[in-house]
Backbone bond lengths (Angstrom), bond angles and torsions (degrees), N, CA, C in turn:
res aa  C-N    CA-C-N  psi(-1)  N-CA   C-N-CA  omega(-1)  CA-C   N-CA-C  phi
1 X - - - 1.459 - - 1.526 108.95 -
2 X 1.495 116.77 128.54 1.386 115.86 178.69 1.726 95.03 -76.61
3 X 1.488 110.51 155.70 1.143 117.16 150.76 1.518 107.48 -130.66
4 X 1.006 123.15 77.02 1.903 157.56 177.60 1.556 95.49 -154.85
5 X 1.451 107.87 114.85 1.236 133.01 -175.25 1.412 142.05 -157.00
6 X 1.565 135.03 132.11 1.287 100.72 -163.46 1.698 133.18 -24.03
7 X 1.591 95.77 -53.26 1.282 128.00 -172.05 1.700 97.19 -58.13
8 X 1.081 128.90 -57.60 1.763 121.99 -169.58 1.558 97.99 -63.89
9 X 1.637 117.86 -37.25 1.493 114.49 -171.98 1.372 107.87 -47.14
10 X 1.452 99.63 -66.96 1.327 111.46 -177.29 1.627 146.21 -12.86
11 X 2.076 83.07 -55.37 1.367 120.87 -176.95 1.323 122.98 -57.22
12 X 1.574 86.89 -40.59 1.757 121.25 -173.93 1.597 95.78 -68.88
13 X 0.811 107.77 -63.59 1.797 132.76 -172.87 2.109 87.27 -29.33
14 X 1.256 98.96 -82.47 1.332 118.88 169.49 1.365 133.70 -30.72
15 X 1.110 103.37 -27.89 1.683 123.17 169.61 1.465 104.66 82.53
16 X 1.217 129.31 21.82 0.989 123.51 170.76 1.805 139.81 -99.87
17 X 1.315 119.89 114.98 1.188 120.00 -177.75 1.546 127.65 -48.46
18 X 1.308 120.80 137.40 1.733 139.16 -148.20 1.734 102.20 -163.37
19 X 1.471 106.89 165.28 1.300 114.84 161.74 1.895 94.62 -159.91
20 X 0.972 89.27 151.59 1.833 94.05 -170.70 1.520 99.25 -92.48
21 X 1.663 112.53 167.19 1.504 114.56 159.62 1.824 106.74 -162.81
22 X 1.632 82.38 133.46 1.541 77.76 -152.46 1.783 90.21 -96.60
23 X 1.439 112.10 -178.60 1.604 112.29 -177.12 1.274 95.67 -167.27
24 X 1.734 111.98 151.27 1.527 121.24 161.99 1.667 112.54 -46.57
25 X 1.448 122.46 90.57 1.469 114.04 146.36 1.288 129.45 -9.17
26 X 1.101 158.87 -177.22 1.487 160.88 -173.92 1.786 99.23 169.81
27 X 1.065 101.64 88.55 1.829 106.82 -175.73 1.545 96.34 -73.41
28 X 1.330 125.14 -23.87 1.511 114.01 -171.04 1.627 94.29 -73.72
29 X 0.831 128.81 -53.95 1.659 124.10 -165.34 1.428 129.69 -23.82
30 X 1.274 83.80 125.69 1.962 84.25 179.88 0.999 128.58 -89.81
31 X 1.953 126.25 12.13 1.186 122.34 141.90 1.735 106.75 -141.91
32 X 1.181 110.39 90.06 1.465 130.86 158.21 1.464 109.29 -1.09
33 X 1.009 123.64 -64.00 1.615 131.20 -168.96 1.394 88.50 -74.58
34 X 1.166 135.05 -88.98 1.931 159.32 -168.49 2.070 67.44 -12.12
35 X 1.284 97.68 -101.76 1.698 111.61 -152.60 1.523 93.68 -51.86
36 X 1.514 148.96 -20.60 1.493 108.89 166.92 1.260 111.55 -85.56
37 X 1.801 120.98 -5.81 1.975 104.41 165.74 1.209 107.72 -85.44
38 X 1.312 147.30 -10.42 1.444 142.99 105.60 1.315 134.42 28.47
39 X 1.329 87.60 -84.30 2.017 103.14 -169.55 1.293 89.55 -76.60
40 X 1.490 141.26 -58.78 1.248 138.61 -122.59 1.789 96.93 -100.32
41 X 1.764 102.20 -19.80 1.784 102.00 173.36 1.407 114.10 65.73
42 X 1.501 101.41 46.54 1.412 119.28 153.78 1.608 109.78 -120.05
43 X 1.627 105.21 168.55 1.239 106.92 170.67 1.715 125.70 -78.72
44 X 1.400 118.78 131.66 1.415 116.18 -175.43 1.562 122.68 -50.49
45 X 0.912 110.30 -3.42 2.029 119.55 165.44 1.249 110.99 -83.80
46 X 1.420 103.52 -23.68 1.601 95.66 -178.53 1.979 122.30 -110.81
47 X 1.670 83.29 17.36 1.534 107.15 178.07 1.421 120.89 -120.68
48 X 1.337 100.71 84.50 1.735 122.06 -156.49 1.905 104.19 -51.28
49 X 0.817 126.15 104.56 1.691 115.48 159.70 1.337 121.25 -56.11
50 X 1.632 157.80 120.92 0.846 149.09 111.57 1.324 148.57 10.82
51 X 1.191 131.99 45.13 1.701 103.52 -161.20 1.583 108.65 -106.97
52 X 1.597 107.88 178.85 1.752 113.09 175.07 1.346 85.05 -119.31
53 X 1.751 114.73 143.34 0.676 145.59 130.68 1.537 144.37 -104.65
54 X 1.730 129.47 -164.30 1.347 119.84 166.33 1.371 94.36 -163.54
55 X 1.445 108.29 134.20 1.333 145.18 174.44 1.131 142.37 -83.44
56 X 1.251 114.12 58.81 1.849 99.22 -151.06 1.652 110.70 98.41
57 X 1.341 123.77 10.90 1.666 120.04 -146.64 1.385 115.04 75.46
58 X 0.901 128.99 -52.58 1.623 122.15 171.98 1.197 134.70 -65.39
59 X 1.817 113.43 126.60 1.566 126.87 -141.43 2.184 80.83 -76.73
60 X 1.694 103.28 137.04 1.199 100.93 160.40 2.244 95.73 -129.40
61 X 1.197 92.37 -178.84 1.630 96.85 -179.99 1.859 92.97 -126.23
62 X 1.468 99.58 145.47 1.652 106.18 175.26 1.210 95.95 -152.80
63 X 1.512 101.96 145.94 1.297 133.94 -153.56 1.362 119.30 -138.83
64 X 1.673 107.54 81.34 1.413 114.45 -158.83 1.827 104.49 -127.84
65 X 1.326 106.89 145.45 2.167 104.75 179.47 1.302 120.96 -52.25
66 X 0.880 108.22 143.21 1.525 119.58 -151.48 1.506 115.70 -60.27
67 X 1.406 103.53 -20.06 1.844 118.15 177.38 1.241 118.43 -78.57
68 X 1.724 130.16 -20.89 0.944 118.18 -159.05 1.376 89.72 -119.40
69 X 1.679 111.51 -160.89 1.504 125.17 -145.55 1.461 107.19 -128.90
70 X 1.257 138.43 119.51 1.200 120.81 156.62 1.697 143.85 -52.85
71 X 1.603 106.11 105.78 1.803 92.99 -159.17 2.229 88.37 -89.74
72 X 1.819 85.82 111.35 1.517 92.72 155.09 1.934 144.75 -21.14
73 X 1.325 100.55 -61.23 1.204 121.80 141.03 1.175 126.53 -26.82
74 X 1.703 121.92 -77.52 1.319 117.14 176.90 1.182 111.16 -55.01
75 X 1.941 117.80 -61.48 1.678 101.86 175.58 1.824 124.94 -40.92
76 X 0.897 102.09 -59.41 1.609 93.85 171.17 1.202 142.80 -48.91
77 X 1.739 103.77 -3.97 1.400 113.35 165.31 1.549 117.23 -122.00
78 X 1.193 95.67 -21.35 1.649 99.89 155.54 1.815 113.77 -47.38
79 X 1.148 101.99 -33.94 1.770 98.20 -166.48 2.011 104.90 -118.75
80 X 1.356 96.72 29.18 1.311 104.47 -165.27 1.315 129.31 41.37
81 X 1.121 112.38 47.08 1.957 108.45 -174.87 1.504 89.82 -123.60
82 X 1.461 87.81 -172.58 2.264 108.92 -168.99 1.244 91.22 -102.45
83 X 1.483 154.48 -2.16 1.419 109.72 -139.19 2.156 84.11 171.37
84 X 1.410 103.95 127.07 1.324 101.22 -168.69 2.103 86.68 -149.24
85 X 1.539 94.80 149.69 1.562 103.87 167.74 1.117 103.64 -172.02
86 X 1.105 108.97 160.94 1.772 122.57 174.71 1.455 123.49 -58.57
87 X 1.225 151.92 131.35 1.191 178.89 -77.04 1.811 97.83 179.80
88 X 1.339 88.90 111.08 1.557 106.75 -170.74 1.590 108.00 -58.93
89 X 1.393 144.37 89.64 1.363 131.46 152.39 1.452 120.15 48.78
90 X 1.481 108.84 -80.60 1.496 110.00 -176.30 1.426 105.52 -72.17
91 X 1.293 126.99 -54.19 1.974 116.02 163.36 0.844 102.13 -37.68
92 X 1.437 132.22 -90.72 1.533 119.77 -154.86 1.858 105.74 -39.14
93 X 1.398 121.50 -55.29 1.711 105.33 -177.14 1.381 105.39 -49.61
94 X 1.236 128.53 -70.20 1.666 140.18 -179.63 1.451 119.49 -26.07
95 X 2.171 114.85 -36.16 1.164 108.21 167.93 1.350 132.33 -119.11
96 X 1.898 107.82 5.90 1.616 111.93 123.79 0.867 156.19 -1.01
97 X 1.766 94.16 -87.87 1.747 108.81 -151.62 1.744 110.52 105.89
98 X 1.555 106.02 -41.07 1.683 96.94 -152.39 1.970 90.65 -124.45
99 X 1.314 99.33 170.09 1.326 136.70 -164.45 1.689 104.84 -70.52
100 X 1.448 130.00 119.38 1.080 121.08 172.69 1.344 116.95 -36.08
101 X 1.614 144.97 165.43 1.663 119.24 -169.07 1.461 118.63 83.62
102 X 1.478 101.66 -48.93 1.464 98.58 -159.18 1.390 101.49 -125.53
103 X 1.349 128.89 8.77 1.500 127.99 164.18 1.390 122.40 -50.43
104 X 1.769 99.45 128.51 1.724 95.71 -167.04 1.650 84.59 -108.51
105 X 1.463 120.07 -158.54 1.296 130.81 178.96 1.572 103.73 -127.94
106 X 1.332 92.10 -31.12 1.751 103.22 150.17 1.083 139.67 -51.26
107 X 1.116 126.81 120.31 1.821 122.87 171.13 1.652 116.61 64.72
108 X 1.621 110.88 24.48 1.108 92.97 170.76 1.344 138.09 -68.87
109 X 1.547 151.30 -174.24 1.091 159.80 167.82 1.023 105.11 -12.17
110 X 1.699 82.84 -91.37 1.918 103.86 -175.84 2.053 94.09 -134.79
111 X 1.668 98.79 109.83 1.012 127.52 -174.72 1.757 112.87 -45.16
112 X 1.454 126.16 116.08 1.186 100.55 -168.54 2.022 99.06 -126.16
113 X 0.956 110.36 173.29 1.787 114.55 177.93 1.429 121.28 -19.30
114 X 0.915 145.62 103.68 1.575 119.40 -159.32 1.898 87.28 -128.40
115 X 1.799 104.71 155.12 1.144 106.20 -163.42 2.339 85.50 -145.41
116 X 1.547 88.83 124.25 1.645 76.92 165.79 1.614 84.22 -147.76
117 X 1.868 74.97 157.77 1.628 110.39 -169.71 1.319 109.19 -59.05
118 X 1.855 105.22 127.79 1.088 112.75 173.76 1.980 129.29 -36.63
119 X 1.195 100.68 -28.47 1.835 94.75 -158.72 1.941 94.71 -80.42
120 X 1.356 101.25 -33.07 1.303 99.44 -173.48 1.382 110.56 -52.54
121 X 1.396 121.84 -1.32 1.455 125.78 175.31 1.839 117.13 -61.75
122 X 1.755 76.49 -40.81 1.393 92.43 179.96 1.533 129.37 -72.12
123 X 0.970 108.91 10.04 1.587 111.19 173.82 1.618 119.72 -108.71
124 X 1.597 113.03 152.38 1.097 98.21 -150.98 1.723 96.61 -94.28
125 X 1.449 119.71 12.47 1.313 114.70 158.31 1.462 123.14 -159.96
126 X 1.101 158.43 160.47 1.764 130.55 -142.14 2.302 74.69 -165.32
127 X 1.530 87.66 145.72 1.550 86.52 160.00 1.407 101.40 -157.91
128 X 1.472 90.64 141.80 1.372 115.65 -152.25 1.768 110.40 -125.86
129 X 1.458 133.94 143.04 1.402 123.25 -120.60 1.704 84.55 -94.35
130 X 1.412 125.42 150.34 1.385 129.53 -157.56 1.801 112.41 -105.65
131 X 1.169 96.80 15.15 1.698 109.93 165.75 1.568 90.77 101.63
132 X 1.284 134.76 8.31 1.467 104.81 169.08 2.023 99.47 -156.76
133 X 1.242 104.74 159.79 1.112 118.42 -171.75 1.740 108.94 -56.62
134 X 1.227 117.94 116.51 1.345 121.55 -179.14 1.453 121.63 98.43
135 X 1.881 113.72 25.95 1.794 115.97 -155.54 1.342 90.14 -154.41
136 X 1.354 121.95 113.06 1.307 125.61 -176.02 1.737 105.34 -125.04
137 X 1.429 99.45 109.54 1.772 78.47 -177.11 1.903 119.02 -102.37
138 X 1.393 109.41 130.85 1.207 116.01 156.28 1.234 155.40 -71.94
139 X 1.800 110.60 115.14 1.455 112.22 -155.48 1.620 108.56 -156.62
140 X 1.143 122.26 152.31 1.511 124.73 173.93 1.498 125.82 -39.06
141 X 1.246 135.59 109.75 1.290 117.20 -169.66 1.412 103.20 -55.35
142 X 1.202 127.13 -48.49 1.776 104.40 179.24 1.259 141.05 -45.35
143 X 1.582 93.13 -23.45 1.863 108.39 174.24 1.668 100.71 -75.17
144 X 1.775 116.36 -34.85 1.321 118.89 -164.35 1.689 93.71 -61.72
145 X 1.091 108.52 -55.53 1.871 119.39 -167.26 1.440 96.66 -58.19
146 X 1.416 140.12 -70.94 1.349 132.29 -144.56 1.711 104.18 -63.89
147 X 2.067 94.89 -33.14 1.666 84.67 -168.70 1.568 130.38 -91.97
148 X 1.495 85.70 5.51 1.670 114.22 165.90 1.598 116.53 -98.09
149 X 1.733 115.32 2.66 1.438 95.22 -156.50 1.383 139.00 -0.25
150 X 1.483 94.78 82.87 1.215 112.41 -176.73 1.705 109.71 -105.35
151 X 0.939 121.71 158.02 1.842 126.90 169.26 1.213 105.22 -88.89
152 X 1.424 125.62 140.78 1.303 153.62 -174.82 1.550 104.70 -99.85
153 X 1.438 102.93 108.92 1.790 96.58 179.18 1.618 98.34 -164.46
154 X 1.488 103.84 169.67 1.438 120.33 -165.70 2.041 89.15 -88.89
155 X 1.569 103.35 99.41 1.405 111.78 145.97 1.226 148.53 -109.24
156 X 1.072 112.10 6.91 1.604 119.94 157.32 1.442 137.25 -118.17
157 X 1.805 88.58 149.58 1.741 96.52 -157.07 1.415 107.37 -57.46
């Protein structure tokens, strides 16, 4: 498994300090994040989930711990719009770049609004999935937010 990736390019690009950690994938899993804070034997708050969404129609990315839930609502007011839902699988790959599993918030395609949950601020290290299935990279959530300019807000239900 390479760990050179859009997502590590990016990081680098950014100047920001990381260390990767890779783990057996489990494609059967019924929550992606849950079983990679799992393998890797961290706590699931500090194992950011990925998701695509859309806001109004417009694709945003949110970036919330892997245990909890995205409340609609909040995203949709996090980014000032009426009206928020999930981003069907094959969109979200199509406006990526990367493989369901392996969606980073990093280095996507074409970079779009990205919003992660306020508390994850609070930890003193968050890892977040490194553009490919089985690559989770570790880094400060403040480095995660500034180099994503992303908004810091309460998204989960």
């Amino acid at each position: 498994m390479s760990k050179t990736t859009r997502a590590t390019q990016a990081l680098q690009k950014a100047g920001k300090a990381f260390t990767t950690v890779t783990y057996d994938y489990d494609p059967n899993a019924d929550r992606i994040g849950m079983a990679a804070a799992e393998a890797i034997g961290e706590a699931p708050q500090r194992v950011l989930k990925t998701l695509m969404a859309e806001v109004d129609g417009k694709a945003v990315c949110v970036v919330v711990p892997s245990d909890r839930e995205v409340s609609m609502k909040k995203l949709a007011a996090a980014f000032g719009g009426k009206s928020a839902n999930m981003m069907k699988p094959a969109d979200a790959e199509r406006a990526t770049g990367y493989h369901v599993g392996g969606i980073s918030p990093f280095g996507q395609k074409k970079q779009v609004p990205t919003a992660i949950e306020i508390t994850a601020l609070d930890e003193p290290h968050i890892f977040i999935n490194g553009g490919q299935r089985g690559l989770q990279i570790r880094l400060a959530p403040g480095d995660a937010r500034d180099a994503l300019k992303a908004i810091a807000a309460a998204l989960i239900a």
